[in-house]
C-alpha positions in Angstrom: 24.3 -45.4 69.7 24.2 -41.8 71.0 20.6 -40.9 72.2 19.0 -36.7 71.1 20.1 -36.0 74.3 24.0 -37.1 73.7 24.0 -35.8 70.4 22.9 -32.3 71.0 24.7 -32.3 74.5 28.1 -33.6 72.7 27.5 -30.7 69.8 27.0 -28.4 72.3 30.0 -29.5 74.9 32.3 -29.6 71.7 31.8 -25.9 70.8 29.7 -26.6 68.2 31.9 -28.9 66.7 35.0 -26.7 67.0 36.7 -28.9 69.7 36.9 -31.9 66.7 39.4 -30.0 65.0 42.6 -31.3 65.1 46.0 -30.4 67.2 45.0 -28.7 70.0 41.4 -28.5 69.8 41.4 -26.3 73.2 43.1 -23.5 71.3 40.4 -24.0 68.7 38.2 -23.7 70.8 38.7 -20.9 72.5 39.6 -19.7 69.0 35.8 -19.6 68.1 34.5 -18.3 71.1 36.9 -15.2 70.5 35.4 -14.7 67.2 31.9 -15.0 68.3 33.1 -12.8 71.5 34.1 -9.9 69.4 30.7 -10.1 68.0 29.3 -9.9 72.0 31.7 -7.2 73.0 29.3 -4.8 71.4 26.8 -5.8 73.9 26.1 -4.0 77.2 28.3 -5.4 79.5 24.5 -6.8 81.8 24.0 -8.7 78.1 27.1 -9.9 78.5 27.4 -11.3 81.5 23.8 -12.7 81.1 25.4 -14.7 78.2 28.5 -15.4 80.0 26.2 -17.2 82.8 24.2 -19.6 80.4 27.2 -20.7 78.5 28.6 -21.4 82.1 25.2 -23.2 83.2 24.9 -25.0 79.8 28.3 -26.1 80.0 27.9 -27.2 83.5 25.2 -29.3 82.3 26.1 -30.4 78.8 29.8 -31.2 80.5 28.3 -33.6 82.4 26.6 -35.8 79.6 30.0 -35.4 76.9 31.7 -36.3 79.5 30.7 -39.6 80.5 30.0 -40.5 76.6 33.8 -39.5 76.3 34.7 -41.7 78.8 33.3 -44.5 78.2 33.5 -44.6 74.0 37.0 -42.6 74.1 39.3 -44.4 76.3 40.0 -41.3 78.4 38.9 -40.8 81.8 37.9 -37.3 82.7 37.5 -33.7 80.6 37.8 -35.1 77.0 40.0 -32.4 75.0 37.5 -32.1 72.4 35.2 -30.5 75.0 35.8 -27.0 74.6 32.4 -25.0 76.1 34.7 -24.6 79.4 37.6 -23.1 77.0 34.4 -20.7 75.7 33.4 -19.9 79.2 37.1 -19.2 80.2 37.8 -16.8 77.0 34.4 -14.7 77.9 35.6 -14.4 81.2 39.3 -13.5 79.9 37.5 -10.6 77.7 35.7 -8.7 80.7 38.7 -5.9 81.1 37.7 -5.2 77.0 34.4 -3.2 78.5 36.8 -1.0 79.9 39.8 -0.4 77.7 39.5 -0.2 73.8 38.0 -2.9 72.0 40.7 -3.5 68.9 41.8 -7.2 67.2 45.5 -6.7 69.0 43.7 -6.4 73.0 41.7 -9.6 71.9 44.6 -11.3 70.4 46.3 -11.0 73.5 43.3 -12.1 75.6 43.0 -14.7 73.9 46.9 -15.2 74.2 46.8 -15.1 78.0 43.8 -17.7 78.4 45.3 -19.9 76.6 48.7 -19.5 78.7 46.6 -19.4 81.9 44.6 -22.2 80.9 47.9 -24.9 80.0 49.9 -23.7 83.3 46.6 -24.0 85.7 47.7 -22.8 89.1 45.8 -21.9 92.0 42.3 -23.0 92.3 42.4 -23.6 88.6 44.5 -26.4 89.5 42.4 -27.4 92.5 39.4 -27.1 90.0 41.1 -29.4 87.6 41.3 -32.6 89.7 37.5 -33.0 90.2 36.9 -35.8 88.6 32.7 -34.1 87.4 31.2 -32.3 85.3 31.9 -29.2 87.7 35.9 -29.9 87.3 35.6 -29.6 83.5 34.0 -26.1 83.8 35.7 -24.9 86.8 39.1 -25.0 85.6 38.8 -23.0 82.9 36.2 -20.4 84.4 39.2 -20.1 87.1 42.1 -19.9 84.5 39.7 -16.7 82.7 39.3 -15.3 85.7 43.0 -15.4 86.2 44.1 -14.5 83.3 41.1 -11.8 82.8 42.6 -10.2 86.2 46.7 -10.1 84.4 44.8 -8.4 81.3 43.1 -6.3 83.1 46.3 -4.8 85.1 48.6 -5.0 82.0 45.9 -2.7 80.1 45.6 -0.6 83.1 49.4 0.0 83.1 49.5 0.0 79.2 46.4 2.8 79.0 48.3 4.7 81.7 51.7 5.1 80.4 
């Protein structure tokens, strides 16, 4: 029987229940947050990045909890699919350029676009990020892959903007 603590630490690792939907619940994920980031995009970019860092400390923390309920009532080992607050931290990250180039549906349909194809090919340190077997590894990953990906978006608006 999952405990408060699970229950609300599961909610919250899951996206608020968006990482239960099914096939791919990643892109789901990272889905919602993209909603709810166009929402946030209005925001000064301090308010932003203040929010950015507790869904990255929350996640660090809630991770940690899902995680181990995951493993040991799902079967799987490590970084459950259906925990998606590091696929939220990933697309916020992803969005940063937006405070800098217009703010329309077709910039944060690609964003979202390129997390999600930074996130499945994980190179780098995302990659390094992805073998930790913690609660840090299931955060990491996809605050590298944004930060990848956030960088490609950035440059491709840059060159887009300047043409």
């Amino acid at each position: 029987m999952k405990t408060y603590r699970q229950r609300a630490a599961i909610f919250i690792a899951t996206g608020l229940g968006s990482g239960y939907l099914p096939w791919a619940p990643g892109t789901w994920g990272a889905f919602a947050m993209a909603l709810i980031a166009w929402g946030f995009l209005e925001l000064p970019l301090w308010g932003y990045c203040a929010i950015l860092a507790c869904v990255v400390a929350v996640g660090v923390s809630v991770a940690g909890i899902a995680d181990a309920y995951f493993t040991q009532h799902g079967g799987r080992k490590h970084d459950n699919k259906q925990i998606v607050i590091d696929e939220w931290a990933g697309m916020m990250i992803t969005f940063l350029p937006l405070f800098y180039f217009e703010k329309n549906v077709l910039n944060v349909a690609v964003g979202f676009l390129l997390f999600r194809i930074f996130d499945t090919l994980k190179f780098g340190v995302a990659k390094i990020a992805d073998r930790w077997a913690n609660r840090w590894g299931v955060i990491l990953d996809d605050v590298f892959a944004g930060l990848h990906a956030a960088i490609f978006f950035f440059l491709a608006l840059w060159v887009m903007y300047r043409m």
